[in-house]
VOTORFI-71619 format. One line per field, with one value per residue: residue number from 1; x, y, z of N, C-alpha, C, CB in turn. Coordinates in Angstrom, 2 decimals. Glycine has a CB too. Example, Ala and Ser with C-alpha at 12.3 -4.5 7.8 and 13.67 -1.06 7.14 Angstrom:
2
num <- [1 | 2]
nc1 <- [13.19 | 12.85]
nc2 <- [-5.69 | -2.25]
nc3 <- [7.80 | 7.08]
cac1 <- [12.30 | 13.67]
cac2 <- [-4.50 | -1.06]
cac3 <- [7.80 | 7.14]
cc1 <- [13.20 | 12.90]
cc2 <- [-3.30 | 0.03]
cc3 <- [7.80 | 7.87]
cbc1 <- [11.31 | 14.08]
cbc2 <- [-4.47 | -0.60]
cbc3 <- [9.05 | 5.72]
% end
This chain:
137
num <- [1 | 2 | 3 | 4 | 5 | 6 | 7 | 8 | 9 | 10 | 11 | 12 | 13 | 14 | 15 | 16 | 17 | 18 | 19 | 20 | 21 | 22 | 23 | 24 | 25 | 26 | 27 | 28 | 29 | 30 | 31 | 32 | 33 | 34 | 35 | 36 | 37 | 38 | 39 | 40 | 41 | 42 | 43 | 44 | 45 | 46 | 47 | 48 | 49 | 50 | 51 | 52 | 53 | 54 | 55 | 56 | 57 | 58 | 59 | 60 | 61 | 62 | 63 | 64 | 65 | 66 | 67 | 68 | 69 | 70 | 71 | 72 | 73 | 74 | 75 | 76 | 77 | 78 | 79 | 80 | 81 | 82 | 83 | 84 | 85 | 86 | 87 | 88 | 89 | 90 | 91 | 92 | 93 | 94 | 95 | 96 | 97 | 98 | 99 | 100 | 101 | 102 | 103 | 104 | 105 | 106 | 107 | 108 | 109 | 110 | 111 | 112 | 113 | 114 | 115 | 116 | 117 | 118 | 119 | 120 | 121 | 122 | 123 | 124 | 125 | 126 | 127 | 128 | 129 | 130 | 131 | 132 | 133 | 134 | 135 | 136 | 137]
nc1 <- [178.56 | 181.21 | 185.04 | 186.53 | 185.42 | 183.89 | 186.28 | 187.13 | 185.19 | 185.62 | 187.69 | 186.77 | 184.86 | 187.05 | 188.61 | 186.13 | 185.50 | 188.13 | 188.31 | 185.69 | 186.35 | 188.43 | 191.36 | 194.52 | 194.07 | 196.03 | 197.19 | 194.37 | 193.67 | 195.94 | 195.28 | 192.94 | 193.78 | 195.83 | 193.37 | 192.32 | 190.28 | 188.68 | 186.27 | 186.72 | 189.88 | 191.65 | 191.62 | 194.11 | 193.94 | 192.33 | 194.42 | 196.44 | 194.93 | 194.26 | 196.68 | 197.67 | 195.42 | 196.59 | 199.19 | 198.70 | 197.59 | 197.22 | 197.60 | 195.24 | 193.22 | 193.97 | 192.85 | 190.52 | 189.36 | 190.18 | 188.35 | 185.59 | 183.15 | 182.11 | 181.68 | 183.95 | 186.66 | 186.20 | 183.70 | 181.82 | 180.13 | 181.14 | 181.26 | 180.80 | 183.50 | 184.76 | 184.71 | 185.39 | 187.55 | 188.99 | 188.09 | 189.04 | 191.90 | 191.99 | 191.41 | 193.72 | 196.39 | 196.11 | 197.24 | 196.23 | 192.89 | 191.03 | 189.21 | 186.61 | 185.93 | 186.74 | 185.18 | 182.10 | 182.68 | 182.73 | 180.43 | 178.73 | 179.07 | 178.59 | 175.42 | 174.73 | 175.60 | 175.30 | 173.63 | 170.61 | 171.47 | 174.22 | 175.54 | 175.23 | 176.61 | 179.16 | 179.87 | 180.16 | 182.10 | 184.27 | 184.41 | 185.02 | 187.59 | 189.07 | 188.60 | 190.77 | 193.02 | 196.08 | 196.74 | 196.59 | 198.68]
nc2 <- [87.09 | 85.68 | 86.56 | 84.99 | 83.11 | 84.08 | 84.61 | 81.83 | 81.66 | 83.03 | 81.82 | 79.60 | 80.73 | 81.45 | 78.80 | 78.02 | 79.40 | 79.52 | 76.74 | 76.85 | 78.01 | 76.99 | 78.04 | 78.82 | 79.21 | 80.60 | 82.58 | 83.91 | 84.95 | 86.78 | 88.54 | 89.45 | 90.82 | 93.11 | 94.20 | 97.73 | 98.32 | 96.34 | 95.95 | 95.26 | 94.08 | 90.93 | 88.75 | 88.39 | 85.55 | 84.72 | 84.24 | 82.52 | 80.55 | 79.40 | 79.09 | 77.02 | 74.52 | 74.57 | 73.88 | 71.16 | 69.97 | 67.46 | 65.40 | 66.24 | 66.02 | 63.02 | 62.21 | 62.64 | 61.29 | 58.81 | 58.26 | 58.83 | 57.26 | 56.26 | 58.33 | 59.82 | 62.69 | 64.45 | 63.59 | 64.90 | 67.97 | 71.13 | 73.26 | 71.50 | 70.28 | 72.20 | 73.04 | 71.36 | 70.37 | 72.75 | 72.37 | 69.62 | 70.41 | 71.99 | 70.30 | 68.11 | 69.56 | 71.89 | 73.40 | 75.12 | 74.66 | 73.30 | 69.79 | 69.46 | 72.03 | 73.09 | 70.82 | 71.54 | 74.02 | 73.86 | 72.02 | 74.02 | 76.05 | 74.19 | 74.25 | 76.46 | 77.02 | 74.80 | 71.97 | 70.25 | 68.12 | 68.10 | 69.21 | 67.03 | 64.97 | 66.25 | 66.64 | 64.39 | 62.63 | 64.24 | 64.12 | 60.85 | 61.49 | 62.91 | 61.02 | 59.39 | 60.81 | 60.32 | 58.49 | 60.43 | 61.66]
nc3 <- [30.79 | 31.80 | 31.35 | 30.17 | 29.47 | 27.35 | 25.74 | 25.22 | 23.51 | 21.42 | 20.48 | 19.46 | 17.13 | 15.67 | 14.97 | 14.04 | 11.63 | 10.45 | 9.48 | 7.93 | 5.80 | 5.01 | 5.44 | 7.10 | 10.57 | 12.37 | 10.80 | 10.07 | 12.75 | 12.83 | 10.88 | 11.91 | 14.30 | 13.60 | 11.75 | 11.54 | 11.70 | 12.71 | 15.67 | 17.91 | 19.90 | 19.80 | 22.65 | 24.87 | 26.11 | 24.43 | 21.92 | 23.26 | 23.61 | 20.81 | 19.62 | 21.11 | 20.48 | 17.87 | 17.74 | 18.98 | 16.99 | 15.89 | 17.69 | 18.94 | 17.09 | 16.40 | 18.80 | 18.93 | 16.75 | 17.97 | 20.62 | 19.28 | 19.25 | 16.27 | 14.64 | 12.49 | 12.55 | 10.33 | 9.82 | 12.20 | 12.63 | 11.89 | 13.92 | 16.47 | 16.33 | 16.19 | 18.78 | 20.17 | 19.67 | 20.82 | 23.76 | 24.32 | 23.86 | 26.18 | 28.63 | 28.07 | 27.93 | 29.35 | 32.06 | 33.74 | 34.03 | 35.04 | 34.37 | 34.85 | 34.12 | 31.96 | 30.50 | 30.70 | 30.46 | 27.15 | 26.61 | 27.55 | 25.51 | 23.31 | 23.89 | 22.89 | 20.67 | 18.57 | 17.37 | 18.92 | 20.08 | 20.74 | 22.97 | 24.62 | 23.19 | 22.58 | 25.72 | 26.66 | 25.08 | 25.83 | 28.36 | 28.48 | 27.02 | 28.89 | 30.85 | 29.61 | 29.04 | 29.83 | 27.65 | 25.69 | 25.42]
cac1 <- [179.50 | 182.82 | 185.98 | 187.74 | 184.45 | 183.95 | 187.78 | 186.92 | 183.78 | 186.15 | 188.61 | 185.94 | 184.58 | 188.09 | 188.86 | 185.31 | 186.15 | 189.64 | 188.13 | 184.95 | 186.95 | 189.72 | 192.69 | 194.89 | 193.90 | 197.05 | 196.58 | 193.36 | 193.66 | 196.91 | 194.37 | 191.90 | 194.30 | 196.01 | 192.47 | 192.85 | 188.17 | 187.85 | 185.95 | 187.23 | 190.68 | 191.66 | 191.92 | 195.35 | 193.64 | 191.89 | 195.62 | 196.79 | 193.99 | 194.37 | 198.01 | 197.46 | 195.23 | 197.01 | 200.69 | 198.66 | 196.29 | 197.53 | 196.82 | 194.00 | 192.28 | 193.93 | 192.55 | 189.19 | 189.16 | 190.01 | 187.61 | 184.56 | 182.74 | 181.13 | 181.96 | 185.25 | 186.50 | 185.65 | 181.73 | 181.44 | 179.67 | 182.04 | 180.71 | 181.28 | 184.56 | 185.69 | 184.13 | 186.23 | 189.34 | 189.52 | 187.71 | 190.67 | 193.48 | 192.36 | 192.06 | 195.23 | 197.59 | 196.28 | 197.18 | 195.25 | 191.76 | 190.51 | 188.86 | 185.57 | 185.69 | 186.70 | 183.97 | 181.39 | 182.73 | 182.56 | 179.22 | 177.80 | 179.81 | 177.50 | 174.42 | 174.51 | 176.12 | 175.27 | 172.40 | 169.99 | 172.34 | 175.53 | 175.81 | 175.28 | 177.73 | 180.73 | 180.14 | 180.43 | 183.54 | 185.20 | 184.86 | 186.14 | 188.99 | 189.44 | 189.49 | 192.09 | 193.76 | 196.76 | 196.85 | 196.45 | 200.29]
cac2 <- [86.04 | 85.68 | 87.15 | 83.58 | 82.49 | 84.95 | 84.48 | 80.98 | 81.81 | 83.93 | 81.02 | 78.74 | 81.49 | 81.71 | 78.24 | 77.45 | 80.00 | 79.23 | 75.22 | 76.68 | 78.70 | 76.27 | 78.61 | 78.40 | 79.78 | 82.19 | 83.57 | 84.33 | 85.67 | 88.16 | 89.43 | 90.22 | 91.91 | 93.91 | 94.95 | 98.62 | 99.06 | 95.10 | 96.46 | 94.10 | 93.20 | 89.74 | 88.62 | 87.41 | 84.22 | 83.45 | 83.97 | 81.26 | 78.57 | 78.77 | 78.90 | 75.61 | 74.01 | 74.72 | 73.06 | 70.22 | 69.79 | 66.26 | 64.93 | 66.56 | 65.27 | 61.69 | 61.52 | 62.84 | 60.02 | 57.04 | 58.56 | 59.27 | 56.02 | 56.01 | 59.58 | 60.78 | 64.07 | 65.01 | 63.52 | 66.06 | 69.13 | 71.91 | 74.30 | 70.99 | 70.03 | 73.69 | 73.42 | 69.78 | 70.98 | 73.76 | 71.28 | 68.74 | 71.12 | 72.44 | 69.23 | 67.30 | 70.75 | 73.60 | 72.28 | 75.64 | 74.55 | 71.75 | 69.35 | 69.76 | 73.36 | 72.71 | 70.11 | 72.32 | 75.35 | 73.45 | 71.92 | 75.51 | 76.61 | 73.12 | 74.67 | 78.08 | 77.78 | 74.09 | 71.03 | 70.17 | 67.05 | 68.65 | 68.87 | 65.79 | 64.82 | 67.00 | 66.10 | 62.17 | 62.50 | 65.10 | 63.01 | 60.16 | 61.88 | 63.18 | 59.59 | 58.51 | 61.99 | 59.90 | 58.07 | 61.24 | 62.90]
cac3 <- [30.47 | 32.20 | 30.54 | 29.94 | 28.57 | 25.98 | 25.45 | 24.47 | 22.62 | 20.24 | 19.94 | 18.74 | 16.35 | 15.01 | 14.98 | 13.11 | 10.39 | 9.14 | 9.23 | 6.55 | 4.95 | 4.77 | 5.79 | 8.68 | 11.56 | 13.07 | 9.89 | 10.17 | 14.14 | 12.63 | 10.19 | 12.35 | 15.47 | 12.51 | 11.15 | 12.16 | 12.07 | 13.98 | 16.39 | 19.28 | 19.57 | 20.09 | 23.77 | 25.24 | 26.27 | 22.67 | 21.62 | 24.04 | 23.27 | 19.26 | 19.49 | 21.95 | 19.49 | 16.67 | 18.36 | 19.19 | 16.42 | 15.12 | 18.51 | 19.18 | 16.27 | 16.93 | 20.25 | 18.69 | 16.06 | 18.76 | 21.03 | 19.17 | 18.72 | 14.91 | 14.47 | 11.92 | 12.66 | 9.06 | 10.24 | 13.00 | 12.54 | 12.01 | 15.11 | 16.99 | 15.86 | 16.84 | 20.45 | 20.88 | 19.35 | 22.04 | 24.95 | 24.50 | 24.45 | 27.64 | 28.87 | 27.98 | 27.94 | 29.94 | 33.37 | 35.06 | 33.79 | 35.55 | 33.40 | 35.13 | 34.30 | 30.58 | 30.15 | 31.41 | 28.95 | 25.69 | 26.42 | 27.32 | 24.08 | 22.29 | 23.87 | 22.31 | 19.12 | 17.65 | 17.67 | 20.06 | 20.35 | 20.41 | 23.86 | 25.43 | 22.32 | 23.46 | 27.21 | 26.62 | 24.55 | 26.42 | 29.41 | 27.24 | 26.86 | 30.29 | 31.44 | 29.05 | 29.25 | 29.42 | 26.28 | 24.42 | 25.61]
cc1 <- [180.88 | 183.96 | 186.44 | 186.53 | 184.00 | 185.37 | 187.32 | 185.88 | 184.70 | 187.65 | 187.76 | 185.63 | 185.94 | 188.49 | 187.85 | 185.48 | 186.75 | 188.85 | 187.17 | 185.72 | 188.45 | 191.38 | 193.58 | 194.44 | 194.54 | 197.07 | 195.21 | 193.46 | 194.70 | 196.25 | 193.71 | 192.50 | 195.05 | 194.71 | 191.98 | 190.39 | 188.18 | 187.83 | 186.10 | 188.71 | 190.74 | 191.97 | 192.95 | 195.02 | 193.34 | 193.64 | 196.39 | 195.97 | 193.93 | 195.40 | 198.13 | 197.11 | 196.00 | 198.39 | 200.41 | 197.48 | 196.48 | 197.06 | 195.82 | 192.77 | 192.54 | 193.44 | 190.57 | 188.53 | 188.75 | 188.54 | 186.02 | 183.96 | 181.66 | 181.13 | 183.76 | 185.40 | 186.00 | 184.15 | 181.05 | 180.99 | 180.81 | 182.62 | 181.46 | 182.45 | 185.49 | 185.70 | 184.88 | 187.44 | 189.95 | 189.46 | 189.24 | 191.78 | 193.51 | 192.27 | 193.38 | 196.23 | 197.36 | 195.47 | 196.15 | 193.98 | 191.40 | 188.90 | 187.38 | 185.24 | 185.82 | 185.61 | 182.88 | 181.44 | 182.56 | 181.22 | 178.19 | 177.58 | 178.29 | 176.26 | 173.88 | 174.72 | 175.71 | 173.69 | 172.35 | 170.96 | 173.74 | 176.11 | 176.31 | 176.53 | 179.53 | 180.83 | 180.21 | 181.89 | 184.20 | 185.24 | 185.02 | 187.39 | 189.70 | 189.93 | 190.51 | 192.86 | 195.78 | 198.01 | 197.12 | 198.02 | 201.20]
cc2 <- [86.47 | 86.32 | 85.30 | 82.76 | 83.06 | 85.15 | 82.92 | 80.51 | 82.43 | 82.68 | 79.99 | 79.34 | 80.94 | 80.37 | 77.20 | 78.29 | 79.57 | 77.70 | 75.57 | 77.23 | 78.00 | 77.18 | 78.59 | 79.66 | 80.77 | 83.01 | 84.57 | 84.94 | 86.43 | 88.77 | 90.34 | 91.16 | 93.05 | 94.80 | 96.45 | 99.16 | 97.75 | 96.18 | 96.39 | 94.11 | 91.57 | 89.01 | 87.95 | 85.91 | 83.28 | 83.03 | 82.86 | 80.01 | 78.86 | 78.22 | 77.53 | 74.75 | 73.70 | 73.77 | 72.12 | 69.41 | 67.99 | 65.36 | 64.93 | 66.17 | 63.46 | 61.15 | 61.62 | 61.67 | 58.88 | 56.95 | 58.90 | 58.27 | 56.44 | 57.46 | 59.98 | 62.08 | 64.83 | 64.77 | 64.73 | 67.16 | 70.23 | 72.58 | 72.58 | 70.33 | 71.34 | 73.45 | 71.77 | 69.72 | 71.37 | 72.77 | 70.09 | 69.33 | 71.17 | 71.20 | 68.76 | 68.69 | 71.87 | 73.05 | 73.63 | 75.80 | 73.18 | 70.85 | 68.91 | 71.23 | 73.34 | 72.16 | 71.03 | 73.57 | 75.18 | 72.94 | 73.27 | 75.78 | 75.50 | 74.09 | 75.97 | 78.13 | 76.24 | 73.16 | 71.24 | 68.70 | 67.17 | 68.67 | 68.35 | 64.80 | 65.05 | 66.49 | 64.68 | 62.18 | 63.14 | 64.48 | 62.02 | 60.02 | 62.38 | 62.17 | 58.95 | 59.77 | 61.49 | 59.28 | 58.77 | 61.81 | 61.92]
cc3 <- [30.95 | 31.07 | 29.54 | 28.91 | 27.26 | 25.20 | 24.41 | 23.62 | 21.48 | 19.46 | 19.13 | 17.46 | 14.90 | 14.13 | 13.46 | 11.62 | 9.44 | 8.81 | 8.13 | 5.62 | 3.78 | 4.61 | 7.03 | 9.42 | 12.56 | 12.04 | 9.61 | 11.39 | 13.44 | 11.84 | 10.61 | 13.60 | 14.71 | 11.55 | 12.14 | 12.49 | 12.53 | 15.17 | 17.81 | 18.69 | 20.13 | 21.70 | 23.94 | 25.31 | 25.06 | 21.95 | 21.66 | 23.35 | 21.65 | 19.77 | 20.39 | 21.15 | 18.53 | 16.96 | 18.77 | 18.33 | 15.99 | 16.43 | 18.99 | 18.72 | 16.34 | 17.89 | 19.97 | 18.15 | 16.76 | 19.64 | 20.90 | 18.26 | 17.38 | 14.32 | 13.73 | 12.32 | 11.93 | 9.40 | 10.95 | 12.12 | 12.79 | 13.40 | 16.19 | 17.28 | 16.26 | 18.49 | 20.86 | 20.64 | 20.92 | 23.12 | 25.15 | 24.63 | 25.85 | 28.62 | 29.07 | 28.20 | 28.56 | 31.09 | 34.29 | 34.80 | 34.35 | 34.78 | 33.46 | 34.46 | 32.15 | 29.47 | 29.73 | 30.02 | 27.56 | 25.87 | 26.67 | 25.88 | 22.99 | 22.69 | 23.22 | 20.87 | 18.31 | 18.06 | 18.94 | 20.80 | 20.88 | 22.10 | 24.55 | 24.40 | 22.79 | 24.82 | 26.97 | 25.94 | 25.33 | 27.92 | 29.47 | 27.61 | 27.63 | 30.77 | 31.22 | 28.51 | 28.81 | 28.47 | 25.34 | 24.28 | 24.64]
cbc1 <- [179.51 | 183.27 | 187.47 | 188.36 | 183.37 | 183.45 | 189.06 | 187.14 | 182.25 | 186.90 | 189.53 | 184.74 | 184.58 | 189.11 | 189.04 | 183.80 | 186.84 | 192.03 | 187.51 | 183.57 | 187.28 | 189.37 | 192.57 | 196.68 | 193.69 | 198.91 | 196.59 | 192.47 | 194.00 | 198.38 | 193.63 | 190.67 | 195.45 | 196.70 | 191.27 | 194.52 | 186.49 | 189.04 | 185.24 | 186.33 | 191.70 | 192.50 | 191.12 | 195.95 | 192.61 | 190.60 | 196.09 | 196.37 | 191.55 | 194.57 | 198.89 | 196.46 | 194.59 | 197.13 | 201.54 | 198.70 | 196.00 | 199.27 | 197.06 | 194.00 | 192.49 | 194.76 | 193.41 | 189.02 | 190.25 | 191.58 | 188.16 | 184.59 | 181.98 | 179.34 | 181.64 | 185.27 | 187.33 | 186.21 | 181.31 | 182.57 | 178.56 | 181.65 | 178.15 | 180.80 | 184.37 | 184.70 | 181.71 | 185.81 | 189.39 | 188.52 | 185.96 | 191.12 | 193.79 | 191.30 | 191.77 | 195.57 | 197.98 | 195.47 | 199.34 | 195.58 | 191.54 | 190.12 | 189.72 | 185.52 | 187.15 | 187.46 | 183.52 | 182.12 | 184.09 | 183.66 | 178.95 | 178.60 | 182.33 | 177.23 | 174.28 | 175.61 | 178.40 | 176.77 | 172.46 | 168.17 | 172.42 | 175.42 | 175.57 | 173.43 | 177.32 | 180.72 | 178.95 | 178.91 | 183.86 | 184.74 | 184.45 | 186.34 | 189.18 | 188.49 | 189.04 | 191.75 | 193.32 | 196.40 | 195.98 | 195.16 | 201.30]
cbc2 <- [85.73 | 84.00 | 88.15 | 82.34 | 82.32 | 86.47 | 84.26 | 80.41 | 82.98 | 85.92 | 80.42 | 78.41 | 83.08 | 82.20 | 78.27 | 77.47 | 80.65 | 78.99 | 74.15 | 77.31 | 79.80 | 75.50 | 79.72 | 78.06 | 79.09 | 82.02 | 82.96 | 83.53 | 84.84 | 88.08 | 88.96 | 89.26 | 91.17 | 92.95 | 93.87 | 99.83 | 99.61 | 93.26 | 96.48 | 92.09 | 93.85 | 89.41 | 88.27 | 87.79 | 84.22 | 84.93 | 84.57 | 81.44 | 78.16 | 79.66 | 80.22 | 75.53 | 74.43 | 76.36 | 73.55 | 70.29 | 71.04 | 66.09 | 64.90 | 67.46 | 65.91 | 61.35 | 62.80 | 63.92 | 59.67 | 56.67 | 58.98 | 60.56 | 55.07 | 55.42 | 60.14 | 60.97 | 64.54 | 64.24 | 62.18 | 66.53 | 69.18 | 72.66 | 74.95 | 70.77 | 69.69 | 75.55 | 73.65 | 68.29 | 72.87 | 75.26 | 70.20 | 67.94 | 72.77 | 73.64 | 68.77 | 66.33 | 71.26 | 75.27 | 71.68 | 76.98 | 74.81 | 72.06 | 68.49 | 69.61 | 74.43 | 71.94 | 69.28 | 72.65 | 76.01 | 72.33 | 70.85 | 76.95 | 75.80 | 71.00 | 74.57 | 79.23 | 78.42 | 73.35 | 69.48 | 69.99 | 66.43 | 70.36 | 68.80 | 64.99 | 65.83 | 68.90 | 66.46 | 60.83 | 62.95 | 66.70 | 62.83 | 60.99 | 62.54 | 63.58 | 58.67 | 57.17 | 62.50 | 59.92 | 57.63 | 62.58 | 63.13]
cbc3 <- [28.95 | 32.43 | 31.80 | 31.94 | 29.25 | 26.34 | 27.25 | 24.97 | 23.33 | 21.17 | 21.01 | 19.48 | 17.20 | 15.99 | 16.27 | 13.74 | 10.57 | 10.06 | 10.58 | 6.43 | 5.95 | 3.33 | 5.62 | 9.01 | 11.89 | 13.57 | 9.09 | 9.96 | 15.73 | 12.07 | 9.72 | 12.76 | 16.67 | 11.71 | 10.86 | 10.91 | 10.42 | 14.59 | 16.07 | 19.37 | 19.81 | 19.18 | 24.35 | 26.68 | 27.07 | 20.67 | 22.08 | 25.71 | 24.18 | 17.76 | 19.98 | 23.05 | 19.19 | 16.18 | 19.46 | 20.38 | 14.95 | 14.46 | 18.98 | 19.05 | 14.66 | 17.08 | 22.04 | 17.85 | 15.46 | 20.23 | 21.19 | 18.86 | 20.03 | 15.27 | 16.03 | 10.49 | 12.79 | 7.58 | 11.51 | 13.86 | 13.43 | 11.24 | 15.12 | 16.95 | 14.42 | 16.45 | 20.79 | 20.32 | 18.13 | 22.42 | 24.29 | 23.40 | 23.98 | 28.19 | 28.25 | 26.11 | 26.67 | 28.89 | 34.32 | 35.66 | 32.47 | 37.45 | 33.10 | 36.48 | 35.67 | 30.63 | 31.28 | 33.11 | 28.72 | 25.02 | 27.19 | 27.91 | 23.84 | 22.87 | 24.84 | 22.95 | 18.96 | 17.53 | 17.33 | 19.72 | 19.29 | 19.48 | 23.98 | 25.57 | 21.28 | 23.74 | 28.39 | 25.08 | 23.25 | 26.30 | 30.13 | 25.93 | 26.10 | 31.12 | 31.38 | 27.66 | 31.23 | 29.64 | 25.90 | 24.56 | 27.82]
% end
């Protein structure tokens, strides 16, 4: 697995956490780069895509809402709700990921870590939201 991809495998992680746990999430990433036995530290990049998320979470989830026919954000599946968080940031705000390449990484991300559905789920919205990329700024 690529660096950037295991970068955003650890932002999802992170992201699905603080959401069961119900705590915020830079809190939770300064915990764990401060935990002197985490056995990993935290990658510059996961750094970047919370801290992205997190500065655009109100849209992120508004664009999720308009976008995700019969589906609340609260409906979603947690794991999937992490992996569309990230997918839309890089989308709409992180202009050196091209939104083929984004797509592509969150539906991997669906195939490994959530339903047999989850997938084809994330890829229909996230190219959705690609198309009306727009709308969301």
């Amino acid at each position: 697995m690529a660096a950037r991809s295991k970068a955003r495998k650890r932002a999802v992680d992170l992201l699905y956490e603080a959401d069961q746990r119900k705590i915020d999430v830079r809190a939770l990433m300064g915990s764990r780069r401060e935990d002197p036995e985490a056995p990993v530290g935290i990658p510059a990049f996961t750094v970047e895509l919370v801290d992205g998320v997190v500065e655009h979470w109100a849209s992120i989830d508004e664009a999720l809402a308009t976008w995700s026919q019969g589906w609340s954000v609260d409906r979603m599946p947690a794991v999937d709700r992490a992996i569309l968080r990230l997918g839309v940031y890089e989308i709409v705000w992180s202009e050196d990921v091209p939104d083929a390449v984004a797509i592509s990484e969150a539906v991997a991300l669906a195939s490994a870590l959530s339903t047999d559905d989850s997938p084809d789920f994330v890829s229909g919205l996230l190219s959705r939201i690609s198309q009306m990329k727009a709308t969301v700024l």
